[in-house]
C-alpha positions, 0 to 999 in steps of 0.5 A: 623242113626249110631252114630258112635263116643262117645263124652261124657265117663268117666273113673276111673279118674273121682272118680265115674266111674268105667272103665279104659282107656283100658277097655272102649276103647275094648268096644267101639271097640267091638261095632264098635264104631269109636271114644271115647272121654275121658272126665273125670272131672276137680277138681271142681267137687268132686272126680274130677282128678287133672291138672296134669290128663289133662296135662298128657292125651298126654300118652294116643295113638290116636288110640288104638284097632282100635278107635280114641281116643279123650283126653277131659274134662269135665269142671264145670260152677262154676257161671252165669258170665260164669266162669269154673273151669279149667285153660286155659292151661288144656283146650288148652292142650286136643282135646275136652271140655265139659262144664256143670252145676253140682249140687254140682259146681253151685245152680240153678237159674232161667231161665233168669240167666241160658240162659244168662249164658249158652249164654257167656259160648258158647262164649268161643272159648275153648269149644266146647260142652255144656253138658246135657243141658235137666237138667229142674233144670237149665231152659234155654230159647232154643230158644235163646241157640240153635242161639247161638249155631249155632253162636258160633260153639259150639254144645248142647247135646243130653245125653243119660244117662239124657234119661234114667228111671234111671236118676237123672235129671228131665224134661229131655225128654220135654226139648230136644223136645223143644231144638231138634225143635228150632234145626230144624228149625234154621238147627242147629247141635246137638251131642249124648254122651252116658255119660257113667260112666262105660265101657258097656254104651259106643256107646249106645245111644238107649234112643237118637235114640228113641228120634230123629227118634219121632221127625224125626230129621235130619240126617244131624244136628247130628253131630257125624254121621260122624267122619270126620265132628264132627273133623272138626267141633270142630276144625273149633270152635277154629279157631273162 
């Protein structure tokens, strides 16, 4: 198995990362990496980049050194209705949306208001990724996350910063062993971000791999093993 695009990446723009545009972009080229998705946060996280960051991503090429390069965001849940800290307009405007729970945007909650929550943000037809979803912090019931990811269309990630000693989120590993059978058994796709905060961990993923070939995951249900299919999968997410 070859994780061939980079879904989850942030820049300098994100206000505690610590790469350009440029300088992430040589790497991943370097690495043989396909595809970058550039996700910088939206303002409701602190640090976070303006709008105007968002509406301007259309400067960046679409292609630079040889990789597709996606114009993203990554948007805070801000309350368990579901609601997110980015407007429409911004989300519309970049090729790929990930939302996530942020300490510092949303309190913790127990599992019923998270699951319910994660659940009516899914049905949300401008987002296509639900970003570390193994933080133990927020307790989901994955059963129920992983139906509706697959009836949705939107797919649940396999972070591999959340994976790594280093990481700051707890319970990471035994929640997405969880998350990864409910996954098998209903055949529902999954995606791998490196989450990288600087340009040396983008396209590595080795905390992921480790995980999926223990759980002998499929191939087939990792969404970006193939460029083609992880395009045409988010764009089919917005067609809905």
């Amino acid at each position: 198995m070859k994780i061939l695009a980079d879904t989850h990446v942030h820049t300098l723009a994100s206000g505690h990362a610590y790469s350009t545009v440029d300088e992430i972009i040589r790497e991943a080229s370097r690495k043989g990496t396909k595809l970058v998705a550039i996700t910088d946060h939206t303002s409701g996280m602190p640090g976070g980049a303006h709008d105007f960051h968002f509406m301007n991503l259309r400067a960046i090429p679409e292609e630079i050194y040889g990789v597709k390069v996606l114009r993203g965001a990554e948007i805070n849940i801000i309350d368990y209705e579901g609601n997110v800290d980015a407007q429409e307009e911004i989300m519309n405007e970049v090729d790929m949306v990930i939302a996530s729970l942020h300490p510092p945007c949303i309190a913790f909650a127990k599992k019923e208001a998270v699951t319910s929550c994660i659940e009516k943000v899914m049905q949300n037809p401008l987002i296509h990724i639900i970003g570390h979803p193994g933080d133990a912090r927020y307790p989901l019931d994955f059963e129920r996350i992983v139906k509706m990811s697959k009836e949705t269309g939107t797919l649940l990630e396999i972070n591999n910063a959340s994976l790594k000693p280093s990481s700051f989120r707890p319970g990471v590993r035994e929640s997405l062993i969880e998350m990864l059978h409910y996954c098998i058994k209903y055949q529902t796709h999954v995606v791998v971000g490196s989450d990288a905060h600087i340009a040396y961990d983008v396209g590595e993923f080795k905390e992921s791999y480790n995980l999926l070939q223990e759980l002998n995951f499929p191939k087939e249900l990792v969404i970006n093993t193939d460029v083609e299919a992880l395009l045409t999968f988010i764009s089919k997410k917005r067609l809905k």
